[in-house]
N, C-alpha and C positions, 0 to 999 in steps of 0.2 A: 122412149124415155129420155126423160135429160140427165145429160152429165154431172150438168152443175146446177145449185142453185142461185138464181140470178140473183133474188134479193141480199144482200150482205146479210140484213139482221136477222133473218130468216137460218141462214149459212150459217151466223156465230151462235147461236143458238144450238141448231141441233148438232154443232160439234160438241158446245158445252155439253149437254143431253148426254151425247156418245160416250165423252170423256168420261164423266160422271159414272153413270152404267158401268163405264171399265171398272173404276176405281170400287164402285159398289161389288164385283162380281167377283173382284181380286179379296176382299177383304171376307166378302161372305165364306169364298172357298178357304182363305186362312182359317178362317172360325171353326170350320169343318174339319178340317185337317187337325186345329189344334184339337178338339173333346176327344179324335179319335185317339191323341198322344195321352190323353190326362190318366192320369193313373184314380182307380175307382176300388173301392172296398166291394168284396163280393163275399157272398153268403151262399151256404146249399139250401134247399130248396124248402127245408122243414124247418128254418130256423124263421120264427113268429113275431117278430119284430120289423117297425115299416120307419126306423133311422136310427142313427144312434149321434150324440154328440161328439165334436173332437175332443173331451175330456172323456167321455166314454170311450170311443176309442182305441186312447192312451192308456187310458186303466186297463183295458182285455190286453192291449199289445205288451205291457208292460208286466203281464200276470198278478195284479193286482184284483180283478175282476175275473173270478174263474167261469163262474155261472150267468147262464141267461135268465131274464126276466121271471120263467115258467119252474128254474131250478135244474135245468139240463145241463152237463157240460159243455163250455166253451172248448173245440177245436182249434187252438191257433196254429196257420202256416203263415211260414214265411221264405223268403228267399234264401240265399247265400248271404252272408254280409259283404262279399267282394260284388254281388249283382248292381249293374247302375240303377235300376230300377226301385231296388231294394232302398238305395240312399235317396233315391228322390222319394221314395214313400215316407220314411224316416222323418227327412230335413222339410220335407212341402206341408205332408199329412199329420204326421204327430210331431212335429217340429222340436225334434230332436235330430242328435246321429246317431248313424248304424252302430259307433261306439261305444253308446252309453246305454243304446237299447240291447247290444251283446251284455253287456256290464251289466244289468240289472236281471237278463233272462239267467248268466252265472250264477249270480247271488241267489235266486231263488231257489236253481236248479241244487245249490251247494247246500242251501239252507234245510233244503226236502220238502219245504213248501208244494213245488209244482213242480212240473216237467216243462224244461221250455221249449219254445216253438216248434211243431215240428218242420224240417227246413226240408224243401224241393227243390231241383237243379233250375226249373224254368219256368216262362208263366204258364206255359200251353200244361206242364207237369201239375202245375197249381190249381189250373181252372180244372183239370180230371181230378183231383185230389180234392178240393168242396164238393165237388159236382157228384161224389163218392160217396165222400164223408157226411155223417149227420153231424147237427151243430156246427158245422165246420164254417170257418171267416178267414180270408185272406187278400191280395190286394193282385191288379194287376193292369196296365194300360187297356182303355176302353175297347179295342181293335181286337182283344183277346176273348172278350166275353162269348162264353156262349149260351143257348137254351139250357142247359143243364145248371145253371147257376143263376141265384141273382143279385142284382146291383144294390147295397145298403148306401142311401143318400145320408150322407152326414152334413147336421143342418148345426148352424150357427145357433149357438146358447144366447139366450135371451140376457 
C-alpha cells in the first residue's frame, strides 16, 4: 500500500473529506448528548392524551387546570424548588421561576382551591411515582425515562 498520496489535489481533498467527517461526527455526538440532557414532560401510562401545549402546560403546573380532557384528576409532581433541574424546567419549560411557581402553588394551597404539587426528592423518585400514579404528569431529563412512563411532546400553539 502507499503511504502517501502522490497527487496533491487528490491529498487536499480527501483531508478536507476527513476534516469534514470529524467536524460532522463531533457535532452529531453533541446533538446526542444534548436530547439526552433536555429535560421532557412525562405522563403514566393511562393518561389519554398524544401533547399538550406550553400554555397547557402552565395551566396544569400552575393548578389552574385540575382535570384532564376525559374529566379525571390531574396528578401533579414536582421536584424540590432548591433542585437544579426543578429551575431549568421552570425558567426553559413553563418560562417562569421556581419562585413564582412556589408562589402561586401557596395561594392555591392557602385558598383551598387545590392541593399543590406533590414534591419527590429525585427524578429517578419521580419517574416510580408516574410510572405508579394514574393521571399522573411530571417532568424529568430524557436520560431518566423509563418503560413505565410516557414522554408528552409539547407542541408550539399555532
Amino acid at each position: 500500500m502507499m503511504d502517501r498520496i502522490s497527487n496533491p489535489k487528490i491529498s487536499f481533498w480527501l483531508r478536507w473529506l476527513l476534516a469534514g467527517g470529524l467536524l460532522l461526527a463531533a457535532t452529531l455526538g453533541q446533538s446526542l448528548m444534548a436530547q439526552d440532557d433536555e429535560i421532557v414532560v412525562i405522563v403514566s401510562s393511562d393518561v389519554n392524551i398524544l401533547s399538550l401545549t406550553p400554555n397547557g402546560l402552565r395551566y396544569i403546573y400552575s393548578l389552574r387546570l385540575r382535570n384532564w380532557p376525559d374529566g379525571s384528576r390531574i396528578r401533579v409532581y414536582a421536584l424540590p424548588d432548591d433542585n437544579e433541574t426543578h429551575g431549568e424546567f421552570c425558567r426553559h419549560v413553563l418560562g417562569t421561576y421556581p419562585a413564582s411557581l412556589r408562589l402561586a402553588w401557596d395561594r392555591v394551597a392557602y385558598t383551598g382551591i387545590a392541593s399543590p404539587a406533590i414534591q419527590v426528592a429525585t427524578e429517578e423518585a419521580m419517574v416510580a411515582a408516574i410510572a405508579s400514579s394514574p393521571q399522573a404528569i411530571g417532568y424529568v431529563h430524557r436520560k431518566a425515562v423509563t418503560p413505565g412512563v410516557k414522554i408528552l411532546p409539547i407542541t408550539r400553539e399555532r
